[in-house]
C-alpha positions in Angstrom: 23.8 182.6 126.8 25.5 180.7 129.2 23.0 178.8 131.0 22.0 175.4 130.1 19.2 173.5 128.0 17.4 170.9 129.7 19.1 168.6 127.5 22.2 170.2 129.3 23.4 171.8 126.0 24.3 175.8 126.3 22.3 177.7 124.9 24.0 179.5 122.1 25.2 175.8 121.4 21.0 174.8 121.2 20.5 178.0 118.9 23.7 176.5 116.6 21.9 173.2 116.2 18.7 175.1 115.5 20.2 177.0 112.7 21.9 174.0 111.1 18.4 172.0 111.1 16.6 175.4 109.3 19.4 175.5 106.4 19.1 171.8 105.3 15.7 172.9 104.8 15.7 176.5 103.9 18.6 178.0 102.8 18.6 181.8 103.9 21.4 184.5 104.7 22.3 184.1 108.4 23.9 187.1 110.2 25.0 187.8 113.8 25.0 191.7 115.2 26.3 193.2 118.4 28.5 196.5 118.0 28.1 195.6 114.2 26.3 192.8 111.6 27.9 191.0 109.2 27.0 188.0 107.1 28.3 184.6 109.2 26.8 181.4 106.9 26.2 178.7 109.3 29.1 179.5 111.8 27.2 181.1 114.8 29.8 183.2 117.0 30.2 183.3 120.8 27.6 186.1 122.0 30.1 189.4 123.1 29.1 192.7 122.8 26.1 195.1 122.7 22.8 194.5 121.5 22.6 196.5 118.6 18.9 195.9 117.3 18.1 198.7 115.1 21.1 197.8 113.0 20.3 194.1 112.5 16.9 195.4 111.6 18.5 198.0 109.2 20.7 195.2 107.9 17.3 193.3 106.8 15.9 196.3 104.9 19.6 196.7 102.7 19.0 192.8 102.2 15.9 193.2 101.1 14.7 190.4 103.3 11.1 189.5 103.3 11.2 188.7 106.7 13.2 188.5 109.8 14.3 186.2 112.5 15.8 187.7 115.2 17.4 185.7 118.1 18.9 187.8 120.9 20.7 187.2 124.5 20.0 190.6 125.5 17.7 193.8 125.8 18.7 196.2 122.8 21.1 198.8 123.8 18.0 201.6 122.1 14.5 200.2 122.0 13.7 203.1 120.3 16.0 203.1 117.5 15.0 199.7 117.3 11.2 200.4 116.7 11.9 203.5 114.7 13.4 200.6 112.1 
């Protein structure tokens, strides 16, 4: 996520002020997931990893979540264990 906004932001910067703006207004669980998931608040890392899908997916179900947003930089490393989710 390296490359730029039109408003000359990086992305994952973009994404950080997209999240902030969504809890004022809805406050939800945020996670981030690559080789694992964990709970972050409102502190979005730098992406680094894998794309571990099928365990962000996985993470929603123990959660209980409703419903999922998922933001990603990359391809998942299985799209079929992320389907079979």
């Amino acid at each position: 996520m390296d490359h730029r906004t039109s408003e000359g932001l990086r992305k994952i910067d973009q994404l950080r002020n997209v999240v902030r703006d969504l809890l004022e207004t809805h406050p939800v669980p945020v996670a981030a997931f690559s080789d694992g998931v964990r709970l972050v608040g409102d502190h979005i890392p730098e992406p680094s990893g894998s794309t571990r899908l099928d365990s962000a997916i996985s993470f929603g179900r123990r959660q209980e979540a409703n419903h999922l947003v998922i933001v990603t930089d990359g391809e998942p490393d299985s799209k079929t264990a992320a389907l079979e989710e």
